[in-house]
The first five atom37 places (N, CA, C, CB, O) and aatype in JSON, in Angstrom:
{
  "aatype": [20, 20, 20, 20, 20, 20, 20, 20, 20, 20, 20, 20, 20, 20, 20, 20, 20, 20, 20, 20, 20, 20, 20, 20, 20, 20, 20, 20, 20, 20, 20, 20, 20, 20, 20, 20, 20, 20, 20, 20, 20, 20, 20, 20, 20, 20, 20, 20, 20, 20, 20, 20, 20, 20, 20, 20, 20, 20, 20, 20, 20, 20, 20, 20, 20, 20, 20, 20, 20, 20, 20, 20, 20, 20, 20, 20, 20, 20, 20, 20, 20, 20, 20, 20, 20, 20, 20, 20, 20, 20, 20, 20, 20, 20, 20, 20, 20, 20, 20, 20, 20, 20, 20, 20, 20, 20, 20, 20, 20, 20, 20, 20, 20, 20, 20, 20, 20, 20, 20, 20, 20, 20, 20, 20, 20, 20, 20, 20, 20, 20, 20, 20, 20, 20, 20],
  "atom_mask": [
    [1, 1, 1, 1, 1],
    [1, 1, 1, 1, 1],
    [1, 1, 1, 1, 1],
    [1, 1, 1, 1, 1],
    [1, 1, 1, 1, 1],
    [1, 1, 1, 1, 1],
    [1, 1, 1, 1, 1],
    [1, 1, 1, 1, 1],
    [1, 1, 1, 1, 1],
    [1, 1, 1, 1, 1],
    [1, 1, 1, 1, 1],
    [1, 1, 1, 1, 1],
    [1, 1, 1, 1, 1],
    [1, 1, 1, 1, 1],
    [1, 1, 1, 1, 1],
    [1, 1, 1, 1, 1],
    [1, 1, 1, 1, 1],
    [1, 1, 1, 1, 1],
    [1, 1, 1, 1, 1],
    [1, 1, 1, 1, 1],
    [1, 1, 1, 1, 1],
    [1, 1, 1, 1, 1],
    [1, 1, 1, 1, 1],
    [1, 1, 1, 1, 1],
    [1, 1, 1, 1, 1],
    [1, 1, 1, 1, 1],
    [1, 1, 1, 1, 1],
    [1, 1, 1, 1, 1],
    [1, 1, 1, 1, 1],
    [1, 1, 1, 1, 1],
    [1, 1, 1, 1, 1],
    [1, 1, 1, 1, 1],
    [1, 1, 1, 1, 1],
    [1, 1, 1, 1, 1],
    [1, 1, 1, 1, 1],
    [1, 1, 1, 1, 1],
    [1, 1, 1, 1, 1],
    [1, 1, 1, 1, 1],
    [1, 1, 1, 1, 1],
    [1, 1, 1, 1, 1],
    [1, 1, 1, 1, 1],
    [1, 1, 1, 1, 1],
    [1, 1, 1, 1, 1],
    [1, 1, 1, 1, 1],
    [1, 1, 1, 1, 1],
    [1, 1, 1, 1, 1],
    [1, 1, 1, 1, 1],
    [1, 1, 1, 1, 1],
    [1, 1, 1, 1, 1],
    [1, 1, 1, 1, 1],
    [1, 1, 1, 1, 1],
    [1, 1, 1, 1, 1],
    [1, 1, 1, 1, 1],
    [1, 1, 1, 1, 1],
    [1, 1, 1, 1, 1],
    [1, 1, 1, 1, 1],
    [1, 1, 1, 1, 1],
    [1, 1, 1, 1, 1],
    [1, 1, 1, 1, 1],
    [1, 1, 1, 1, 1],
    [1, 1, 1, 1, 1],
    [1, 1, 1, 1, 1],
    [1, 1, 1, 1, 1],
    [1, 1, 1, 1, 1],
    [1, 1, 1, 1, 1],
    [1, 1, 1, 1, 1],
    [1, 1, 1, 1, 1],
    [1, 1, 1, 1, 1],
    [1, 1, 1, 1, 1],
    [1, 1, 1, 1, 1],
    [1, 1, 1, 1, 1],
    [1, 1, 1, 1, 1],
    [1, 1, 1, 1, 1],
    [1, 1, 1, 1, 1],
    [1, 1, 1, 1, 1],
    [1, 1, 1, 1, 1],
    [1, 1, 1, 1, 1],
    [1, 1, 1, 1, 1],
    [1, 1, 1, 1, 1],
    [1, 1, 1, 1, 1],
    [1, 1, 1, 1, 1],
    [1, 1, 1, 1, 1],
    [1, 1, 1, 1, 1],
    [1, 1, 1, 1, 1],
    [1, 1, 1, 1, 1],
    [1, 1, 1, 1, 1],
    [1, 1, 1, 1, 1],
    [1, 1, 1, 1, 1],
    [1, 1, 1, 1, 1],
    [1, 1, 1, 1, 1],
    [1, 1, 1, 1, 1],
    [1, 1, 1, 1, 1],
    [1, 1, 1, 1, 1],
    [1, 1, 1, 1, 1],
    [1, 1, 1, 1, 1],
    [1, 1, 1, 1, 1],
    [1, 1, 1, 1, 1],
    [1, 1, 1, 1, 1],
    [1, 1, 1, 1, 1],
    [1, 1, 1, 1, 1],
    [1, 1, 1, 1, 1],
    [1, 1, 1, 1, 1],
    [1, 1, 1, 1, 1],
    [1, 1, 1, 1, 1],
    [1, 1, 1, 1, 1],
    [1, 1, 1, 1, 1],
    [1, 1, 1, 1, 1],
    [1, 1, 1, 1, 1],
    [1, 1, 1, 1, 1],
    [1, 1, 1, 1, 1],
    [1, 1, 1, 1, 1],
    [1, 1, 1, 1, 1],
    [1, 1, 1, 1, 1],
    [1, 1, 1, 1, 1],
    [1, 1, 1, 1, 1],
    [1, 1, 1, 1, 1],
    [1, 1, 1, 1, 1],
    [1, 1, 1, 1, 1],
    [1, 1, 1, 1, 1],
    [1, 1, 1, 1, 1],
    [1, 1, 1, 1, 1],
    [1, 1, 1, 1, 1],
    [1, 1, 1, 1, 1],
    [1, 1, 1, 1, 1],
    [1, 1, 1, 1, 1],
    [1, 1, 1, 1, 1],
    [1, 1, 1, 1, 1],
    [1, 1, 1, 1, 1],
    [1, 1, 1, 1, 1],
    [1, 1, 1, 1, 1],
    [1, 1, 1, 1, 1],
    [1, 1, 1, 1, 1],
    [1, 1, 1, 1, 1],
    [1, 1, 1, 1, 1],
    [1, 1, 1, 1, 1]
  ],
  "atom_positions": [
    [[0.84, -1.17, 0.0], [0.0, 0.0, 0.0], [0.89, 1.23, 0.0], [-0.96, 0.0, 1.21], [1.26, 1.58, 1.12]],
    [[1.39, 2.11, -1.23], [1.88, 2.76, -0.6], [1.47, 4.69, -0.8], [3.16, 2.17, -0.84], [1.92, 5.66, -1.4]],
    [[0.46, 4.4, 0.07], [0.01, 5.69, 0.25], [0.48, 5.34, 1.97], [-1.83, 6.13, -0.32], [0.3, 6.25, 2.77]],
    [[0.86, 4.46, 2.31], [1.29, 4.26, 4.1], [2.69, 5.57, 3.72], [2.1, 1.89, 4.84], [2.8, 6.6, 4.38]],
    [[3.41, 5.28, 2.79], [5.16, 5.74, 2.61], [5.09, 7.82, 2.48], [6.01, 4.73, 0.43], [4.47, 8.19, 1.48]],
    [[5.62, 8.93, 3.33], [5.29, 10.26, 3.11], [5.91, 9.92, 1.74], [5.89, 11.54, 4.14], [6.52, 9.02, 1.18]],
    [[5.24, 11.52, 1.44], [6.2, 11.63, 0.09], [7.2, 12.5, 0.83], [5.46, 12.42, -1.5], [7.21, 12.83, 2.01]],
    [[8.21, 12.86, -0.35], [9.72, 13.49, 0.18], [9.37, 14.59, -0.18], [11.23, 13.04, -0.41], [10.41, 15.15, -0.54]],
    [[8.16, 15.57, -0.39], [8.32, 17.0, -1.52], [8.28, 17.31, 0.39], [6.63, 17.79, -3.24], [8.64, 16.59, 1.31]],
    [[7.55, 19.0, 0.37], [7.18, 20.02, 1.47], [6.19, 19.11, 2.12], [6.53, 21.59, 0.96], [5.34, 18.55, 1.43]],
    [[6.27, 18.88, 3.7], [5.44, 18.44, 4.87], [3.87, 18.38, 4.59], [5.7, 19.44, 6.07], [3.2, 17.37, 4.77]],
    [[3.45, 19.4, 4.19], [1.99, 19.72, 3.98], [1.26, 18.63, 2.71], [1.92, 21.49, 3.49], [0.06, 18.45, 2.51]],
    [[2.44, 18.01, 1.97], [1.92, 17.16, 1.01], [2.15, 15.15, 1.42], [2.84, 17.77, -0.48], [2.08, 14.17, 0.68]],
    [[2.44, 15.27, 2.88], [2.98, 13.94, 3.27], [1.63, 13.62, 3.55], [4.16, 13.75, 4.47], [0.9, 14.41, 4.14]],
    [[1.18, 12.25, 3.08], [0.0, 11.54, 3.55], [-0.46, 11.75, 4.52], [0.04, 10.47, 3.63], [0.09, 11.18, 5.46]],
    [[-1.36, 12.44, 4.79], [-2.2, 12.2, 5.74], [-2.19, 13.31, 6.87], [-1.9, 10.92, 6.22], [-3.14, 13.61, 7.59]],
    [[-0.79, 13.92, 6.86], [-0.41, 15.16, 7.39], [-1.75, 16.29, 7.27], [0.98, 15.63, 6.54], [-2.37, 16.63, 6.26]],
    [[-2.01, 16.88, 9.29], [-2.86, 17.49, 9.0], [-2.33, 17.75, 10.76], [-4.3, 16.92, 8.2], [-1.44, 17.12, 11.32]],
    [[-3.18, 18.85, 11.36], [-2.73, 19.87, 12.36], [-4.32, 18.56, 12.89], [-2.69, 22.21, 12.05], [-5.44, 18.52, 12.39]],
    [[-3.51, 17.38, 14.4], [-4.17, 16.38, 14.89], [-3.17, 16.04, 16.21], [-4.41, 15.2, 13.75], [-1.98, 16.31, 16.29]],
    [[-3.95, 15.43, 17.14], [-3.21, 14.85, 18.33], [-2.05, 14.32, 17.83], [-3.96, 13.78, 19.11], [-2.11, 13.67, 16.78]],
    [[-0.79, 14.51, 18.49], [0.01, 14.0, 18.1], [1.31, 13.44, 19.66], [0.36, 15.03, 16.9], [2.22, 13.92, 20.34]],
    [[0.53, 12.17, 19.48], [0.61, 11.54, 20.84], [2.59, 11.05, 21.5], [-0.56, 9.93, 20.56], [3.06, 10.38, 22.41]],
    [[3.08, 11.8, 20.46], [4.66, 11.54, 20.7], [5.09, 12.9, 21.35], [5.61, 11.2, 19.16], [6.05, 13.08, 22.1]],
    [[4.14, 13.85, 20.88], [4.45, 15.28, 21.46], [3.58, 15.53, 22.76], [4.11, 16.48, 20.33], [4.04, 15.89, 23.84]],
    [[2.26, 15.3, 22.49], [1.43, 15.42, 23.65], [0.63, 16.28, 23.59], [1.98, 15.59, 24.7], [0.06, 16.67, 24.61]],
    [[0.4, 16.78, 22.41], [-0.37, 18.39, 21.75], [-0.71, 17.91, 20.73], [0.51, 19.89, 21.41], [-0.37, 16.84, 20.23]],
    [[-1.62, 18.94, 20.25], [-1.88, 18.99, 18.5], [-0.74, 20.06, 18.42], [-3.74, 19.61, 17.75], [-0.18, 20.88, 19.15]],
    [[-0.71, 19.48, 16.81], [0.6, 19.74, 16.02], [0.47, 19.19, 14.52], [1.91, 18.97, 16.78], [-0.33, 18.26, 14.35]],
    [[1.23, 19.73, 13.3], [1.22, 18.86, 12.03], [2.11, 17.69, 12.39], [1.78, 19.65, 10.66], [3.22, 17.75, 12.92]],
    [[1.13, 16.08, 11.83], [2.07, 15.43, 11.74], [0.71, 13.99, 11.17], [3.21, 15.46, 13.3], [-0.45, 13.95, 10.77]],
    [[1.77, 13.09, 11.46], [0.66, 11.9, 10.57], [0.73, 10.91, 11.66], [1.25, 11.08, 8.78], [1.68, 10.58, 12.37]],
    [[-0.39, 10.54, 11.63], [-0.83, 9.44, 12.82], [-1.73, 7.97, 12.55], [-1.8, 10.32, 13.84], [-2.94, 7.9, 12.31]],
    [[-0.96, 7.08, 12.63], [-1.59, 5.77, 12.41], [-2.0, 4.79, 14.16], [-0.26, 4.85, 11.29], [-1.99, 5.08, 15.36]],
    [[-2.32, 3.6, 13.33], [-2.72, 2.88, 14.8], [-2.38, 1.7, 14.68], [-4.19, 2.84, 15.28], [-2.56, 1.0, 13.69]],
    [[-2.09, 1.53, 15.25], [-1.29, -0.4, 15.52], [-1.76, -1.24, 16.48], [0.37, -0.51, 16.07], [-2.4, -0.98, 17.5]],
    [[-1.45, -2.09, 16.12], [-1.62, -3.28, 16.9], [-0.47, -4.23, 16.94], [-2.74, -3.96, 16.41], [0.11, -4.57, 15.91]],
    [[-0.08, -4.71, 18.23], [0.99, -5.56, 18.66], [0.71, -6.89, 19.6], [1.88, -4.66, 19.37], [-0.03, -7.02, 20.58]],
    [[1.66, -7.94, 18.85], [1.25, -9.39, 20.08], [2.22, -9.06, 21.07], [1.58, -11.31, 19.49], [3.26, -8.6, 20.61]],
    [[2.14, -9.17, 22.48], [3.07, -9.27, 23.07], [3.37, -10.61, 23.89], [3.02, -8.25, 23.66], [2.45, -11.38, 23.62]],
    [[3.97, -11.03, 24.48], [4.29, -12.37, 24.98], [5.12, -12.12, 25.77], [4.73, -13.36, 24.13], [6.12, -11.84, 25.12]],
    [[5.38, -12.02, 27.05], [6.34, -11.81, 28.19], [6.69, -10.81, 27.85], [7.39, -12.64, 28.51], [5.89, -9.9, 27.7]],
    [[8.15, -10.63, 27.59], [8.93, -9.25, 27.68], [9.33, -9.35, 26.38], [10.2, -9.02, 28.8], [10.4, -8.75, 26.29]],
    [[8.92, -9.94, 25.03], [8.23, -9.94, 23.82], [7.59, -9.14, 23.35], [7.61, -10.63, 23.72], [6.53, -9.15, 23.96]],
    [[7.55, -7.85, 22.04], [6.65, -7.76, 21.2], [6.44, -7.5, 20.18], [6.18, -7.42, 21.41], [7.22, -8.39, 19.87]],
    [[6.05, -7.05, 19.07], [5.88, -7.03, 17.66], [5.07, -6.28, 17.45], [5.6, -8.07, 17.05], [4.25, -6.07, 18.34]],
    [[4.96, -5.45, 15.99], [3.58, -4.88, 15.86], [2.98, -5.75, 14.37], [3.69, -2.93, 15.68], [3.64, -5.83, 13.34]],
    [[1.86, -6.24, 14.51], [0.87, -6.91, 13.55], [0.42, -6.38, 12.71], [-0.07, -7.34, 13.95], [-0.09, -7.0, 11.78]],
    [[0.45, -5.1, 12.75], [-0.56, -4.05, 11.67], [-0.66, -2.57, 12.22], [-2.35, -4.64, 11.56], [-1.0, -2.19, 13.34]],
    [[-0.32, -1.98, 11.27], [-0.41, -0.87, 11.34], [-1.44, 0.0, 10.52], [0.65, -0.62, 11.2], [-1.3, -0.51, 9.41]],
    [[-2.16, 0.75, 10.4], [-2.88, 1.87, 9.42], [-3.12, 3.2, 9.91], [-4.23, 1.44, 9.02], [-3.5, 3.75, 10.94]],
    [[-2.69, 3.5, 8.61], [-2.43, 5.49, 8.59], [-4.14, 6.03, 8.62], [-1.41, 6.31, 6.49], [-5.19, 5.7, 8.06]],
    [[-3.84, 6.67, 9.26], [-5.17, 7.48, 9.79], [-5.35, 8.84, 8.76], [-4.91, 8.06, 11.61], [-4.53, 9.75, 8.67]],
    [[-6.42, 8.76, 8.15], [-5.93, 9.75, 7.07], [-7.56, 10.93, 7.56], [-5.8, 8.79, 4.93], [-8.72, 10.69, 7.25]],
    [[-7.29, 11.6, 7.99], [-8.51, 12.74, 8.36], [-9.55, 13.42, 7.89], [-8.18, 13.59, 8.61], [-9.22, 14.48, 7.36]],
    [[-10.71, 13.21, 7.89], [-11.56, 13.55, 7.02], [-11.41, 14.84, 5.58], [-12.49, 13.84, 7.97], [-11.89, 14.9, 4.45]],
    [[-10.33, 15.87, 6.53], [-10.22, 16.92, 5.38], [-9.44, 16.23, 4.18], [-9.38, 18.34, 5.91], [-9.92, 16.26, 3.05]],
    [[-8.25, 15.62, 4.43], [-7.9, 14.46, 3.28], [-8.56, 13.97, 2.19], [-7.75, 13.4, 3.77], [-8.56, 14.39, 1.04]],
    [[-9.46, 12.47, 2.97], [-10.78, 12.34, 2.1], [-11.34, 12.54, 1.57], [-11.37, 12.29, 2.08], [-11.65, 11.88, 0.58]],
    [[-11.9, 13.78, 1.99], [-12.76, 14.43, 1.14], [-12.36, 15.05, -0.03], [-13.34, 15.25, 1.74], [-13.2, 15.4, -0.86]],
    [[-10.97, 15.26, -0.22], [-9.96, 15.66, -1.23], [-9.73, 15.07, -2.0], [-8.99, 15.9, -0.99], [-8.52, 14.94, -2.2]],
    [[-10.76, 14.28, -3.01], [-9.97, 13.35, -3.73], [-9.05, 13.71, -4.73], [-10.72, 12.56, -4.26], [-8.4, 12.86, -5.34]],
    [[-8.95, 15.07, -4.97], [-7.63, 15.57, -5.59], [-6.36, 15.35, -5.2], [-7.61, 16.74, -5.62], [-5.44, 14.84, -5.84]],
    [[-6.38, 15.9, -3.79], [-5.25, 15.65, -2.98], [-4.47, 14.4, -3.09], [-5.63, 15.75, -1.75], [-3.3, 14.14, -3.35]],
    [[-6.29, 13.21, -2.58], [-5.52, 12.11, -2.42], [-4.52, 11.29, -3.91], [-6.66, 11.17, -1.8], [-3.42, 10.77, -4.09]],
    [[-5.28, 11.48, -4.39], [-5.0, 11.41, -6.01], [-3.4, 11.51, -6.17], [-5.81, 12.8, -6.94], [-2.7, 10.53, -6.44]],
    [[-3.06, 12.37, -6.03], [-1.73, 12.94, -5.76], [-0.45, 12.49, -4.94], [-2.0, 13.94, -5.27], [0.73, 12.25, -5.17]],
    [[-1.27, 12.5, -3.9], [-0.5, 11.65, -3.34], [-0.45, 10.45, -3.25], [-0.44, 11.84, -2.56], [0.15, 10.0, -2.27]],
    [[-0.93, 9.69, -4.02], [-1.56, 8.13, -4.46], [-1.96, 7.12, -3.43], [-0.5, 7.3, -5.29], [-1.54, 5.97, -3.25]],
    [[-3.11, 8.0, -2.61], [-3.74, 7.35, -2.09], [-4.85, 6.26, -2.6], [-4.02, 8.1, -1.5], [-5.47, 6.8, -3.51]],
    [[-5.18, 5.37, -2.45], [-5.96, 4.4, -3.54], [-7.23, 5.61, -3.68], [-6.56, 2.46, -2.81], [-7.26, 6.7, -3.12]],
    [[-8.28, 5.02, -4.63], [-9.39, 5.99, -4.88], [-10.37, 5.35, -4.17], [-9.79, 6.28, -6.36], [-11.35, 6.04, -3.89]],
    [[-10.35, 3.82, -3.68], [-11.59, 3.58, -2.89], [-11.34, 3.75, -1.43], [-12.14, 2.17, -3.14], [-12.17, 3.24, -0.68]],
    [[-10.3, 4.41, -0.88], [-10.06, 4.61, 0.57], [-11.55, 6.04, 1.04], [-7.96, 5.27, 0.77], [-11.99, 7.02, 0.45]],
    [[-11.78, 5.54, 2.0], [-12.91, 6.75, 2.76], [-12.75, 6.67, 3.84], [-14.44, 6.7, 2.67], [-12.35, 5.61, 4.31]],
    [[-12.97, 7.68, 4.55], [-12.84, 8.35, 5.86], [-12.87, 6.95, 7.18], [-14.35, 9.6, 5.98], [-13.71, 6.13, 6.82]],
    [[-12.57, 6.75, 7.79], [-12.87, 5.82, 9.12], [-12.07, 6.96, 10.28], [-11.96, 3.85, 9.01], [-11.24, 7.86, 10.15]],
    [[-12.98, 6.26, 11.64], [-12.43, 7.2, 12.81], [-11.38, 6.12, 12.59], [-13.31, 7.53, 14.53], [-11.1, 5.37, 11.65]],
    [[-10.7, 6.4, 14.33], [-9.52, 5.86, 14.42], [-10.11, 4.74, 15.29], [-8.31, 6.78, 14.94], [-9.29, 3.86, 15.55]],
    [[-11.43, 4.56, 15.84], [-12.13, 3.37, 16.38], [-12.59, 2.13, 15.28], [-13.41, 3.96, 17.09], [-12.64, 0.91, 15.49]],
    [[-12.86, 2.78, 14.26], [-13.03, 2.26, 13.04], [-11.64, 1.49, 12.35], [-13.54, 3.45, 12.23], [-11.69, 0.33, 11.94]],
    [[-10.45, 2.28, 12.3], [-9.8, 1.38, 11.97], [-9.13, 0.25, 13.48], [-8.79, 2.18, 11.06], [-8.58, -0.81, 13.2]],
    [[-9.28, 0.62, 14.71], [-9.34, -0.77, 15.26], [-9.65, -1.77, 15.18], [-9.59, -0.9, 15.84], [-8.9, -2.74, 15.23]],
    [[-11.15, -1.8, 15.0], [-12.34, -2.44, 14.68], [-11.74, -3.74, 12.92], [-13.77, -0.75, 14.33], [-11.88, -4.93, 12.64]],
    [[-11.04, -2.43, 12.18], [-10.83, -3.68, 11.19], [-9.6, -4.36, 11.07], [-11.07, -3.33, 9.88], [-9.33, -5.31, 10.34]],
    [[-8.49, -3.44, 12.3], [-7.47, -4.22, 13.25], [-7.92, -5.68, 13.44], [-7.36, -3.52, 14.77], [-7.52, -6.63, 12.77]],
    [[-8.6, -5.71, 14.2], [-9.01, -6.86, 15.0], [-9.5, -7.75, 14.24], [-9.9, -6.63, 15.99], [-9.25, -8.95, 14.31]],
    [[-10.48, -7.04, 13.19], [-11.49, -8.28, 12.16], [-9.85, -9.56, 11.54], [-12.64, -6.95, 9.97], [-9.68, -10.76, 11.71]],
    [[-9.04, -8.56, 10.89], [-8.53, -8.65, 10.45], [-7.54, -9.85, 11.05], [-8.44, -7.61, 10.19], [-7.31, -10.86, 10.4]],
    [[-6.96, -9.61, 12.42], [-6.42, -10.5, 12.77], [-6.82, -11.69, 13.29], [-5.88, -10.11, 13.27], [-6.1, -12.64, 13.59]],
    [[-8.45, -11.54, 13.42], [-9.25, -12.81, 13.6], [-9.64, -13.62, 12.43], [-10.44, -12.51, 14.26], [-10.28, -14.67, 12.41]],
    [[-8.95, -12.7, 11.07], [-9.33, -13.73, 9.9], [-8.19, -14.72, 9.44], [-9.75, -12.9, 8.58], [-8.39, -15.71, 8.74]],
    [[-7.25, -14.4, 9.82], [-5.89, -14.39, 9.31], [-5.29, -15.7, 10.76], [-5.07, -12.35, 9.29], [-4.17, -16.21, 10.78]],
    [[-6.08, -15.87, 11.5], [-6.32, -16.57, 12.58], [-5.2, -16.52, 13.71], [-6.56, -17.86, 12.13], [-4.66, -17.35, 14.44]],
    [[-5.11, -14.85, 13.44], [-4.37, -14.77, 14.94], [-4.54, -15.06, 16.48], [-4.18, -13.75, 15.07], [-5.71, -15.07, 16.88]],
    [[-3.76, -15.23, 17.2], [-4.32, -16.2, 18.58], [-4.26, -14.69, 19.76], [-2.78, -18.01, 19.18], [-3.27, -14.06, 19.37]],
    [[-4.68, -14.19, 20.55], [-4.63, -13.28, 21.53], [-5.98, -13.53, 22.29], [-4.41, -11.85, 20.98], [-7.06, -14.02, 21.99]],
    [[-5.49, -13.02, 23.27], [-6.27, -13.69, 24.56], [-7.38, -11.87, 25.03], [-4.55, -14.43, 26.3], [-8.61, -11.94, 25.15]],
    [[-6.8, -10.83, 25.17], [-7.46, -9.61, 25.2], [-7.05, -8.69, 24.33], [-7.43, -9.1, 26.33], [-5.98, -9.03, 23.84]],
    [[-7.54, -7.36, 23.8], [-7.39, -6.35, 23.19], [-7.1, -5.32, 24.61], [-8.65, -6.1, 22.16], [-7.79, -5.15, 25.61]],
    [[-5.7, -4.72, 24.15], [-5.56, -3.5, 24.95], [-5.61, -2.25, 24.57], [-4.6, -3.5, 25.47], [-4.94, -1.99, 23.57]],
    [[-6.25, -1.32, 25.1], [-6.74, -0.18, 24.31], [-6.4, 0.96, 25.5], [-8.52, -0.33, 23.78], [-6.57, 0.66, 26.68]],
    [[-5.93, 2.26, 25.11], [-5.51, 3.34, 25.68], [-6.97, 4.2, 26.32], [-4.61, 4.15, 24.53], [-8.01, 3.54, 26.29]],
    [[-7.03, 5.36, 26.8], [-7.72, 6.02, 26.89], [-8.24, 6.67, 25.81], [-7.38, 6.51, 27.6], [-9.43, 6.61, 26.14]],
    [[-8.25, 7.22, 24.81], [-7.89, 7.69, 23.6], [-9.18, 6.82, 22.84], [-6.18, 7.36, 23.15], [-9.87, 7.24, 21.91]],
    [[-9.28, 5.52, 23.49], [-10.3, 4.74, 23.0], [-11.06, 4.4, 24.0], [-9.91, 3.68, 22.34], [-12.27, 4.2, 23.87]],
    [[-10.66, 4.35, 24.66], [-11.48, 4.02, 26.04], [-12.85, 4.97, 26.51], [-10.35, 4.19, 27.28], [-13.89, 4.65, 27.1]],
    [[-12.45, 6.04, 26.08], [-13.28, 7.22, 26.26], [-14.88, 6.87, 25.62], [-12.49, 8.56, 25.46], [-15.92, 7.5, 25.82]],
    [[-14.66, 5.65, 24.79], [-15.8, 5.85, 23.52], [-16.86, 4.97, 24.06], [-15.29, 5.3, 21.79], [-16.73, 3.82, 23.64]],
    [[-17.66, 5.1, 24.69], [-18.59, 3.92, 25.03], [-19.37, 2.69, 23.85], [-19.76, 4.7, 25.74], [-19.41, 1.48, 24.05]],
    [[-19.9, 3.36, 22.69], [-19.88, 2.39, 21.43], [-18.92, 1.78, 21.34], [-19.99, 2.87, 20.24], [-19.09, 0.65, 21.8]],
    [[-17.84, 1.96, 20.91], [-16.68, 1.47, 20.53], [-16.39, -0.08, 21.47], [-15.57, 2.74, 20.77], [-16.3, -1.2, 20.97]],
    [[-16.26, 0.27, 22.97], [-15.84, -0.37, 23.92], [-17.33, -1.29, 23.65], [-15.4, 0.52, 25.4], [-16.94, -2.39, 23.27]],
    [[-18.63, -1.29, 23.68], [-19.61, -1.82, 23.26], [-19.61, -2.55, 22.39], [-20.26, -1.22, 23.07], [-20.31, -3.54, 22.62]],
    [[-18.78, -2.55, 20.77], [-18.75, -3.41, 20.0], [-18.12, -4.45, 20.39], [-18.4, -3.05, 19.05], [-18.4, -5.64, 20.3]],
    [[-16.9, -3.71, 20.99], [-16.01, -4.82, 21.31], [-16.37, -6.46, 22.12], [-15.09, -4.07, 22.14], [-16.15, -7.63, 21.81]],
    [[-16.8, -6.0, 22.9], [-17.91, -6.88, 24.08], [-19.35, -7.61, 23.08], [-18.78, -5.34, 25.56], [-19.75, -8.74, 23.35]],
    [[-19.93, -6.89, 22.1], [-20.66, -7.38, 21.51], [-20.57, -8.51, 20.45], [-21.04, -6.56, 21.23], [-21.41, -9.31, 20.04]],
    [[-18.71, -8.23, 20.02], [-17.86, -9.48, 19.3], [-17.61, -10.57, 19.98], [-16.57, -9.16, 18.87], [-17.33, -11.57, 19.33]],
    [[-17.63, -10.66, 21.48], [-16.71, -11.22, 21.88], [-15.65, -11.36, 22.13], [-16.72, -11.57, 21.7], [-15.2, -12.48, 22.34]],
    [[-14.89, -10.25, 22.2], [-13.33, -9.55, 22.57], [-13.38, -9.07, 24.02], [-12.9, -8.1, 21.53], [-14.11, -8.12, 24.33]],
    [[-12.79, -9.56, 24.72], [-12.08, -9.56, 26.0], [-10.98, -8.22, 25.91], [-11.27, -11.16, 26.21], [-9.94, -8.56, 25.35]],
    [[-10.98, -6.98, 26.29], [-10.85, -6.12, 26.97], [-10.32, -5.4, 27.79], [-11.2, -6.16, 27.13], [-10.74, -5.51, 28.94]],
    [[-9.11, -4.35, 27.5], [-8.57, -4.57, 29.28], [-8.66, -2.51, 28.23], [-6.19, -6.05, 30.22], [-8.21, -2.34, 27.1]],
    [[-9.25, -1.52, 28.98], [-9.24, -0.28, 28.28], [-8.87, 0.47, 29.72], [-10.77, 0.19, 27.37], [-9.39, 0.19, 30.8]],
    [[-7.83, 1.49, 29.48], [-7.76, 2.91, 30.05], [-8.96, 3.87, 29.78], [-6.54, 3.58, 29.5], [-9.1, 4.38, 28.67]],
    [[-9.82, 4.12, 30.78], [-10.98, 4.7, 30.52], [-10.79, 6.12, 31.92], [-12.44, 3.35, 30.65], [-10.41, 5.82, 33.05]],
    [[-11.08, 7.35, 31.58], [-11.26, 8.6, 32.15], [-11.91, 8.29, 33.49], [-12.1, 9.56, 31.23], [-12.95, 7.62, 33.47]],
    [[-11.39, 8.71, 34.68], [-12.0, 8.41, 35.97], [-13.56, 9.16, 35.91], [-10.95, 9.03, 37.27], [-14.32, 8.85, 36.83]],
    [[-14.03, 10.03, 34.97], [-15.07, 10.44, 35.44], [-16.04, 9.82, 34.43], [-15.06, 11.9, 35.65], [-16.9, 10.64, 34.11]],
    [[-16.17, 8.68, 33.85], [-16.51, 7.37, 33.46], [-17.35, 6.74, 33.86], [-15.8, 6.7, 33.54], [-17.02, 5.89, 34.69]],
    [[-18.76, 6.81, 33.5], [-19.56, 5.13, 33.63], [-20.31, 4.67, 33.34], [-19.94, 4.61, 34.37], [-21.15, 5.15, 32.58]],
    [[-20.35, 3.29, 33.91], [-20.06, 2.05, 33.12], [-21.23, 1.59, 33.37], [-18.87, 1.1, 33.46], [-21.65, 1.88, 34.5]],
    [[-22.23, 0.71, 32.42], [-23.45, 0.11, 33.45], [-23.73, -1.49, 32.54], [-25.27, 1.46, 33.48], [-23.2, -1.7, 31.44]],
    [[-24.55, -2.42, 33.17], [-24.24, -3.39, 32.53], [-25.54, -4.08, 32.76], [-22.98, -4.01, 32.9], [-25.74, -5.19, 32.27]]
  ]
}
């Protein structure tokens, strides 16, 4: 896929690049942000998959994307959305994991955390203390 790869011209034309959380700094800021997923195993780990998070103003650009050769059938997903096909994905491909670990960042989302439980995915989320939960 390689609309994942920046291009080398000026910043403002690198995939996906757009003024978004940028969780290495701790602020919004320009920069490009994907989401991964990793097996870990003791003091073991790997990452399984990765996907670039490309921001609705992007998308909707199909000039832009064009350009920067993003495929033409790519469309908008949150960043819960591409978890979601994280996971499909590694349950097709018949990866073995026992829970999904998820940050606050996702945790926050009550749907989200809802699908998850509604698949059958076991769970361990950083969720905001002022949070709740009912069952």
């Amino acid at each position: 896929m390689p609309y994942f790869l920046a291009s080398w011209r000026v910043p403002q034309e690198s995939v996906g690049v757009a003024r978004q959380c940028c969780g290495r700094l701790g602020k919004v800021d320009n920069c490009q942000t994907c989401v991964n997923a990793s097996l870990v195993h003791g003091t073991s780990a790997t990452i399984i998959d990765c996907r670039l998070y490309l921001p609705k103003k992007w998308t909707d650009d199909r000039d832009r994307c064009k350009v920067a050769g993003v495929p033409g059938d790519v469309t908008f997903k949150t960043k819960s959305q591409l978890v979601l096909d994280i996971v499909h994905h590694a349950r097709s491909m018949g990866i073995r994991y026992a829970w999904v670990g998820i940050d606050s960042g996702y945790g926050k989302e009550p749907i989200f955390l809802k699908t998850l439980d509604d698949e059958g995915e076991q769970y361990v989320a950083d969720v905001h203390t002022d949070q709740s939960f009912f069952s």
